[in-house]
N, CA, C and O atoms as CSV, one atom per row, in Angstrom:
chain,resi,resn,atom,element,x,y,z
A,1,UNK,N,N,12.603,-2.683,10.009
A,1,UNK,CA,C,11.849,-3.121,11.163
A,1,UNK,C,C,10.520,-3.693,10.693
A,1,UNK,O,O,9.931,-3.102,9.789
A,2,UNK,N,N,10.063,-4.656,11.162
A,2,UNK,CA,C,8.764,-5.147,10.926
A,2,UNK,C,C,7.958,-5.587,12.129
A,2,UNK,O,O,8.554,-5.753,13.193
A,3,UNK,N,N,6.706,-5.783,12.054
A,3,UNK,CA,C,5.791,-6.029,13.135
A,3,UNK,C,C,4.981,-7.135,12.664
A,3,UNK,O,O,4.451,-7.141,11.553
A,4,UNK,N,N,4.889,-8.070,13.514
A,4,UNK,CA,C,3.556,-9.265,12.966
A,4,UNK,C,C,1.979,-8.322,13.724
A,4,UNK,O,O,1.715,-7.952,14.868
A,5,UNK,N,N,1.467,-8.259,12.806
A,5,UNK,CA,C,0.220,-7.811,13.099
A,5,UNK,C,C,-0.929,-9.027,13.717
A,5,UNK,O,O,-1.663,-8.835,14.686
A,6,UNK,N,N,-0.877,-10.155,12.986
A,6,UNK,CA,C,-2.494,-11.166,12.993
A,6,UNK,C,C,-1.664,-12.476,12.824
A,6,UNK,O,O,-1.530,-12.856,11.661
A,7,UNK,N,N,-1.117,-13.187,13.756
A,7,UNK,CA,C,-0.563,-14.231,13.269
A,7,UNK,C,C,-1.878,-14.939,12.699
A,7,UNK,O,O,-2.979,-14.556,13.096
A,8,UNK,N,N,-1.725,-16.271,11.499
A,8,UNK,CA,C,-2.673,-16.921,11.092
A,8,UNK,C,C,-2.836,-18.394,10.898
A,8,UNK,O,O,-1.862,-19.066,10.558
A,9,UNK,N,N,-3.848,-18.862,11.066
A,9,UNK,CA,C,-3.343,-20.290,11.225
A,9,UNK,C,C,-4.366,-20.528,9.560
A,9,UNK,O,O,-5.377,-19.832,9.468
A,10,UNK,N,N,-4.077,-21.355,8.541
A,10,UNK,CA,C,-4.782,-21.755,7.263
A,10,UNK,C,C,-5.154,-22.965,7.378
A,10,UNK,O,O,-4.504,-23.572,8.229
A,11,UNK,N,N,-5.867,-23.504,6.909
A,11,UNK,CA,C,-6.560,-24.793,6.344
A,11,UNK,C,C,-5.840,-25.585,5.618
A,11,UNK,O,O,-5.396,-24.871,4.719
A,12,UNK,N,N,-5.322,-27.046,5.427
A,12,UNK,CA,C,-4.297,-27.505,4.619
A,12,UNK,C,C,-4.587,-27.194,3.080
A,12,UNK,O,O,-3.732,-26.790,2.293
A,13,UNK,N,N,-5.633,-27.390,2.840
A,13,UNK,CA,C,-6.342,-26.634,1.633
A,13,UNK,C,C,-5.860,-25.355,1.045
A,13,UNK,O,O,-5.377,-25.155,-0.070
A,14,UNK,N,N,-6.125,-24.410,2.169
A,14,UNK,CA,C,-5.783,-23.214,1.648
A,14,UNK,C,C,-4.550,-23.048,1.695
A,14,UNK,O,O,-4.066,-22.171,0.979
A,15,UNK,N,N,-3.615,-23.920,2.632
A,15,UNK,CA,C,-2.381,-23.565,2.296
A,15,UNK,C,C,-1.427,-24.195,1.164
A,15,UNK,O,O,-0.301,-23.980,0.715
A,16,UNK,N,N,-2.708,-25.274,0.903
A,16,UNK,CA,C,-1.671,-25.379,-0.407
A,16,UNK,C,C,-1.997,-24.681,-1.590
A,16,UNK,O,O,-1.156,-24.411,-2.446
A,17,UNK,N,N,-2.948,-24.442,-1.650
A,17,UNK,CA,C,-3.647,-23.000,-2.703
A,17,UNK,C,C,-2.178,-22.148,-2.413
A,17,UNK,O,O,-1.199,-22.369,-3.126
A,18,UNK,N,N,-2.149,-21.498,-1.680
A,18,UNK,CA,C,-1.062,-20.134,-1.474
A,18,UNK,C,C,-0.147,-20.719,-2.059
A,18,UNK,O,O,0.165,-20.496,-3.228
A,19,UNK,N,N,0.595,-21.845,-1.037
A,19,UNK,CA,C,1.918,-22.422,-1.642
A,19,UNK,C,C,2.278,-22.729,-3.153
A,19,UNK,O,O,3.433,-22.686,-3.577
A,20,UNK,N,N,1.131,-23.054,-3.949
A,20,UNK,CA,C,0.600,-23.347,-5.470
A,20,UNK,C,C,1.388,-21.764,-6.336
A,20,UNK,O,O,2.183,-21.735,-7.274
A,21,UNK,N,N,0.832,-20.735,-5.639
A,21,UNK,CA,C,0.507,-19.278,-6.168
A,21,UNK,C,C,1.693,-18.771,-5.981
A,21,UNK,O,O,2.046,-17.968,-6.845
A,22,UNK,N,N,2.432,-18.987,-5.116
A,22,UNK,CA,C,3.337,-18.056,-4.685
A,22,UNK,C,C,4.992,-19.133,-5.264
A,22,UNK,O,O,6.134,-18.676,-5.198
A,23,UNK,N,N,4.748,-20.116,-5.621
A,23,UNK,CA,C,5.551,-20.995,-6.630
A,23,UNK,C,C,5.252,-20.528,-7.811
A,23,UNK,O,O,6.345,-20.393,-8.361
A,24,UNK,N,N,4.572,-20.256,-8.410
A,24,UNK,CA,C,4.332,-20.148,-9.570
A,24,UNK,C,C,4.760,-18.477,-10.042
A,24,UNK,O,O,5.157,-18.088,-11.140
A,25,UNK,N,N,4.495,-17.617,-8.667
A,25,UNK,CA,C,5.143,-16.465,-8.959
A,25,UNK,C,C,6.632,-16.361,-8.693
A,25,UNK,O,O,7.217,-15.278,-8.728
A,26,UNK,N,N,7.422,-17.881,-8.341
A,26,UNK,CA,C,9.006,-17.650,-7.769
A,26,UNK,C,C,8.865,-16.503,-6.437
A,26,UNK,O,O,9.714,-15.626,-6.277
A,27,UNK,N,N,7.908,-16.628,-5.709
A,27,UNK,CA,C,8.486,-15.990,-4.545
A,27,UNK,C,C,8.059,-17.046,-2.587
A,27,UNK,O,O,7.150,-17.781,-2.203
A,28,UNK,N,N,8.794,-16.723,-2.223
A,28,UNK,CA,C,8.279,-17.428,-1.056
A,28,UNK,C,C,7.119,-17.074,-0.342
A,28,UNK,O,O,6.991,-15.861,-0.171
A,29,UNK,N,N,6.067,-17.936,0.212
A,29,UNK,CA,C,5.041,-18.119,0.611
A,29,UNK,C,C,4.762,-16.608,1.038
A,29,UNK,O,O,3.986,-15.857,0.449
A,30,UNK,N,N,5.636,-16.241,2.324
A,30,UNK,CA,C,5.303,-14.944,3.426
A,30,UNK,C,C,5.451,-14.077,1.973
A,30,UNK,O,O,4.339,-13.674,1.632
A,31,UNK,N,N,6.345,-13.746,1.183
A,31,UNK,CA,C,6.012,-12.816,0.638
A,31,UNK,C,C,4.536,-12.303,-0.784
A,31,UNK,O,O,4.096,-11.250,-1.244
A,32,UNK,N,N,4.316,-13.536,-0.943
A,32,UNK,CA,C,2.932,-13.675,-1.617
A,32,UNK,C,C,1.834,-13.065,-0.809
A,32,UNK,O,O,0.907,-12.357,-1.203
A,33,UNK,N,N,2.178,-13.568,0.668
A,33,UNK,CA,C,1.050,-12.947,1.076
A,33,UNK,C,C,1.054,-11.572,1.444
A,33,UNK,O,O,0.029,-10.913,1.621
A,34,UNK,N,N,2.622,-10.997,1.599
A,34,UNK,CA,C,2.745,-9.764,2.493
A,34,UNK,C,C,2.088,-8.914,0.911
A,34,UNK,O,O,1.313,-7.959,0.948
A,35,UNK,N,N,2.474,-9.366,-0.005
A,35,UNK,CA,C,2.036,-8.585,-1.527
A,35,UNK,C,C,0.671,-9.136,-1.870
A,35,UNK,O,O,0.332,-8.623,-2.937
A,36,UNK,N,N,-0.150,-9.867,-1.472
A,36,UNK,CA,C,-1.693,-9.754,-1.209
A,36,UNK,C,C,-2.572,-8.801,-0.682
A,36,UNK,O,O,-3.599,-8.348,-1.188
A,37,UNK,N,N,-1.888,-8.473,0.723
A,37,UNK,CA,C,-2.237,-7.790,1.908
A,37,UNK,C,C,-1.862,-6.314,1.207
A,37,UNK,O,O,-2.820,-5.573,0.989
A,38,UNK,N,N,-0.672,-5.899,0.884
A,38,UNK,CA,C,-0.415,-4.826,0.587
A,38,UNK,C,C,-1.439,-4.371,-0.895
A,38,UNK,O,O,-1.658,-3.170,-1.060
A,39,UNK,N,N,-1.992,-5.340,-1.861
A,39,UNK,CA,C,-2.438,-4.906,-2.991
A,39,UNK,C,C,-4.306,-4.750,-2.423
A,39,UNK,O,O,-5.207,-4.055,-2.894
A,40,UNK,N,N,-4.304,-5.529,-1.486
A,40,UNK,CA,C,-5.689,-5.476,-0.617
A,40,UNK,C,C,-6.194,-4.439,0.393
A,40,UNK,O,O,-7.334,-4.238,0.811
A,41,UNK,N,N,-4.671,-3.649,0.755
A,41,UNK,CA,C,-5.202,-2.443,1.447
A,41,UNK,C,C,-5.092,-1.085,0.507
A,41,UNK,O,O,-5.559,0.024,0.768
A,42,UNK,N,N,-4.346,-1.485,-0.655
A,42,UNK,CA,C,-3.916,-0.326,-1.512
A,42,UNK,C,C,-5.553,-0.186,-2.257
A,42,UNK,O,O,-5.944,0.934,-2.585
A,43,UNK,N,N,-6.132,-0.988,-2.402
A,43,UNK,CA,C,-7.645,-0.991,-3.287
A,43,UNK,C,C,-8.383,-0.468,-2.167
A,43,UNK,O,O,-9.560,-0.211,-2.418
A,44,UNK,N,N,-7.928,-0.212,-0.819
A,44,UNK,CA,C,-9.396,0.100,0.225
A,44,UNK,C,C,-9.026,1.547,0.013
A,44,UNK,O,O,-9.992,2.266,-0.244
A,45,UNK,N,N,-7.977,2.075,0.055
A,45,UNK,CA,C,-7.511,3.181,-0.064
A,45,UNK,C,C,-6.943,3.534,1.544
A,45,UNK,O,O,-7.192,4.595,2.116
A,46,UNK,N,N,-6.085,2.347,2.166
A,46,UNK,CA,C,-5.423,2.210,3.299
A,46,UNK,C,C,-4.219,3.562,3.385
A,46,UNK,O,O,-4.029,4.309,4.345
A,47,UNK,N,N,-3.507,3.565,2.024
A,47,UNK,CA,C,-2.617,3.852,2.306
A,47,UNK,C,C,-2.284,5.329,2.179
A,47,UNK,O,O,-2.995,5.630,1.221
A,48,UNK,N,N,-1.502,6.706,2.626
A,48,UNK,CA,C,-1.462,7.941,2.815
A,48,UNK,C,C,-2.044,8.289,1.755
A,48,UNK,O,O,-2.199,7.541,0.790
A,49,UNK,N,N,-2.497,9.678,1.839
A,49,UNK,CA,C,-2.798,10.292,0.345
A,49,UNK,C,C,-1.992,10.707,-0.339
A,49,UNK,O,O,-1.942,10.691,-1.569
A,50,UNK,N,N,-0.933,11.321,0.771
A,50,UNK,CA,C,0.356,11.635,-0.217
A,50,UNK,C,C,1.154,10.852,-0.845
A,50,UNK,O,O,1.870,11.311,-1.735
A,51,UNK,N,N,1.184,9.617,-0.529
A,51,UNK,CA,C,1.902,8.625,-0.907
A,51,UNK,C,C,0.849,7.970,-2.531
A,51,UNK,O,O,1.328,7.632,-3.613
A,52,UNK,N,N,-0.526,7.987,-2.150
A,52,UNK,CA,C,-0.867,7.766,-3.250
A,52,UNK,C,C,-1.082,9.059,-4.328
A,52,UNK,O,O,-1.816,8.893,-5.302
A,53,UNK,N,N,-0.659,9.860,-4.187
A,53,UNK,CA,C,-0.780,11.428,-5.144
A,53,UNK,C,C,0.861,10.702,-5.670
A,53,UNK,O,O,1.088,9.918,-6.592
A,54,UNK,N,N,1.702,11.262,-4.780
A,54,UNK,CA,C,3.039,10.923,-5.592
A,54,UNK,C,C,3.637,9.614,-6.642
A,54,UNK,O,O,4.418,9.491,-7.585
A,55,UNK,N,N,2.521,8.568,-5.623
A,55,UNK,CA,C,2.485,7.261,-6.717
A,55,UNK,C,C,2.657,7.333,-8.380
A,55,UNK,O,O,3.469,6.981,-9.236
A,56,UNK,N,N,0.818,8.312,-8.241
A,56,UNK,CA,C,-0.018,8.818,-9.892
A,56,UNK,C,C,1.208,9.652,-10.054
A,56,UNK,O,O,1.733,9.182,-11.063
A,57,UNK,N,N,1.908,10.566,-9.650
A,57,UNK,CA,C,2.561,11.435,-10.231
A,57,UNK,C,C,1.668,12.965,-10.237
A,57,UNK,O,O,1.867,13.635,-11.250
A,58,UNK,N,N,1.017,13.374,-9.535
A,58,UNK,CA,C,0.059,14.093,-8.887
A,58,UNK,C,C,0.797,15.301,-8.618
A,58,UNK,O,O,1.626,15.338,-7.708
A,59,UNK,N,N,0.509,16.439,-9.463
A,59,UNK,CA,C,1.196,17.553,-9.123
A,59,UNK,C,C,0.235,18.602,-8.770
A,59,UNK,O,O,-0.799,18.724,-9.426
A,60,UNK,N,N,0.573,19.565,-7.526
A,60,UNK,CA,C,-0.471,20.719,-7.378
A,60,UNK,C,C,0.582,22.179,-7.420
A,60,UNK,O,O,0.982,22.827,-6.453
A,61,UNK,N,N,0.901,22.457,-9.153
A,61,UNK,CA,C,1.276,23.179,-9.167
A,61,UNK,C,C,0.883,25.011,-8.502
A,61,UNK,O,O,1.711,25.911,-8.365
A,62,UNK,N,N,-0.556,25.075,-8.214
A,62,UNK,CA,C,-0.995,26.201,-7.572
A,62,UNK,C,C,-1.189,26.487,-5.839
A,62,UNK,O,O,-1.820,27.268,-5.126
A,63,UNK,N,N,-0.182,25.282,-5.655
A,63,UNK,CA,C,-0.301,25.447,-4.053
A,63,UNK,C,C,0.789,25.958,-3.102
A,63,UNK,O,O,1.895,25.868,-3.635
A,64,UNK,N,N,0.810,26.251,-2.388
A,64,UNK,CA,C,1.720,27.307,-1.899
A,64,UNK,C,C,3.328,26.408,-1.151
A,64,UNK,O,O,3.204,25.709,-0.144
A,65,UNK,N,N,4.219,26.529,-1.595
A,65,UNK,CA,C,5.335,25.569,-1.031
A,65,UNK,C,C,6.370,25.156,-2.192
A,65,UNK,O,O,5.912,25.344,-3.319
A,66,UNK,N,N,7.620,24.652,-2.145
A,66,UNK,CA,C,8.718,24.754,-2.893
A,66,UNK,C,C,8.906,23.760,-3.368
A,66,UNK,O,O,9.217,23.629,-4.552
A,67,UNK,N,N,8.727,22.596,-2.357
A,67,UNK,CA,C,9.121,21.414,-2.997
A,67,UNK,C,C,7.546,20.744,-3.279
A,67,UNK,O,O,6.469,21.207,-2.902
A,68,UNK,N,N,7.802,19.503,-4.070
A,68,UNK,CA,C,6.141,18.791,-4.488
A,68,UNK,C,C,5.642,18.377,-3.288
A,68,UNK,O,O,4.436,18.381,-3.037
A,69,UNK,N,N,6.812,17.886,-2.245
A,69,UNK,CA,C,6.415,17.238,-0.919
A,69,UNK,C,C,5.617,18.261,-0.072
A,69,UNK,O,O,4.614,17.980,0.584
A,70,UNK,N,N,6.214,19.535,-0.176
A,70,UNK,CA,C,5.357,20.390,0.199
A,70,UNK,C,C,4.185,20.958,-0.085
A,70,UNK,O,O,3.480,21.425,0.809
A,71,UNK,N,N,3.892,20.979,-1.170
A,71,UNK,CA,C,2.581,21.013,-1.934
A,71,UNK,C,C,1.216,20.284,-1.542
A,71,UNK,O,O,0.056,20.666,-1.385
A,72,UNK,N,N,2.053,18.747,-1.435
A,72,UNK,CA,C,1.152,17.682,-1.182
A,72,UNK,C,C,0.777,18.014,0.317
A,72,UNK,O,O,-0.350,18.459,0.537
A,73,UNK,N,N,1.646,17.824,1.340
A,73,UNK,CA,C,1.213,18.102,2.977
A,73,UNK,C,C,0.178,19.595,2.575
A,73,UNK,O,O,-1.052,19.549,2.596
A,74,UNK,N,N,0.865,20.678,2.274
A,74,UNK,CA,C,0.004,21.994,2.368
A,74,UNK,C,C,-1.537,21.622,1.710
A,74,UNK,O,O,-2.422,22.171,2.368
A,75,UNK,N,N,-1.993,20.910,0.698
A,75,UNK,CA,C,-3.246,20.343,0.017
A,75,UNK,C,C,-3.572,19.733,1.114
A,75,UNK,O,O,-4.294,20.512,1.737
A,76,UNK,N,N,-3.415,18.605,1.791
A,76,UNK,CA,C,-4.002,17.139,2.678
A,76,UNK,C,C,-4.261,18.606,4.096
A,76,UNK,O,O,-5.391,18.782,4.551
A,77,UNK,N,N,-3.303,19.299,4.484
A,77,UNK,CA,C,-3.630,20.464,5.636
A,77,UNK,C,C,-4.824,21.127,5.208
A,77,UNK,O,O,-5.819,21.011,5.924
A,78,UNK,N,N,-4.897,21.886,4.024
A,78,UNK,CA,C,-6.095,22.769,3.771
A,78,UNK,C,C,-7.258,21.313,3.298
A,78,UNK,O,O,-8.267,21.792,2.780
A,79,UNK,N,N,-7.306,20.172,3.345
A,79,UNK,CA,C,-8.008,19.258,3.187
A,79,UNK,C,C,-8.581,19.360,1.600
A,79,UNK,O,O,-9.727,18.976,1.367
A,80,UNK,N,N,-7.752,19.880,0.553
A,80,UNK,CA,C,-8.088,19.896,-1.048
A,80,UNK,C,C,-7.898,18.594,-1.218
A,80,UNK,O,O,-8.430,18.173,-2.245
A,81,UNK,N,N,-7.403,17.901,-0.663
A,81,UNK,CA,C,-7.196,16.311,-0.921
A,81,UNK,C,C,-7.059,15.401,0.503
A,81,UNK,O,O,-6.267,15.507,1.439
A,82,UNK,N,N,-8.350,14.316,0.220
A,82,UNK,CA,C,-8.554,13.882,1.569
A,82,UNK,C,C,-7.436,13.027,2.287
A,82,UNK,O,O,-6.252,12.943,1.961
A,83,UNK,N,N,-7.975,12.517,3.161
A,83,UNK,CA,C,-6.802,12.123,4.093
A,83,UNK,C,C,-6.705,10.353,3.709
A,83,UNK,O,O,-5.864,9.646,4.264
């Protein structure tokens, strides 16, 4: 499932900049940008914490729970790792 968030309108300029970039990486335009956007919210620190703990490989072996998934929610609950 997907959602358009911001449709956008570009500058012929800038769209041929993109179109330039996203040839050169062999991928089509929308996905250059959807992997812009995604590497642009991953640097704000957009995305879950748990998702970025499990990324690093982030283990909290002293926390109370069985699986790692559980570990991680029980840490982000007691707020040992922010949200």
């Amino acid at each position: 499932m997907s959602t358009m968030t911001y449709p956008m309108r570009l500058k012929p300029e800038e769209k041929m900049l993109f179109q330039t970039a996203a040839r050169r990486k062999g991928v089509s335009l929308a996905e250059f940008l959807r992997a812009a956007g995604r590497a642009a919210a991953r640097s704000l620190g957009a995305e879950p914490a748990s998702l970025a703990l499990s990324r690093a490989g982030f283990t909290l072996p002293e926390q109370p729970g069985k699986t790692e998934r559980e570990k991680i929610r029980s840490a982000i609950t007691a707020r040992h790792v922010s949200r």
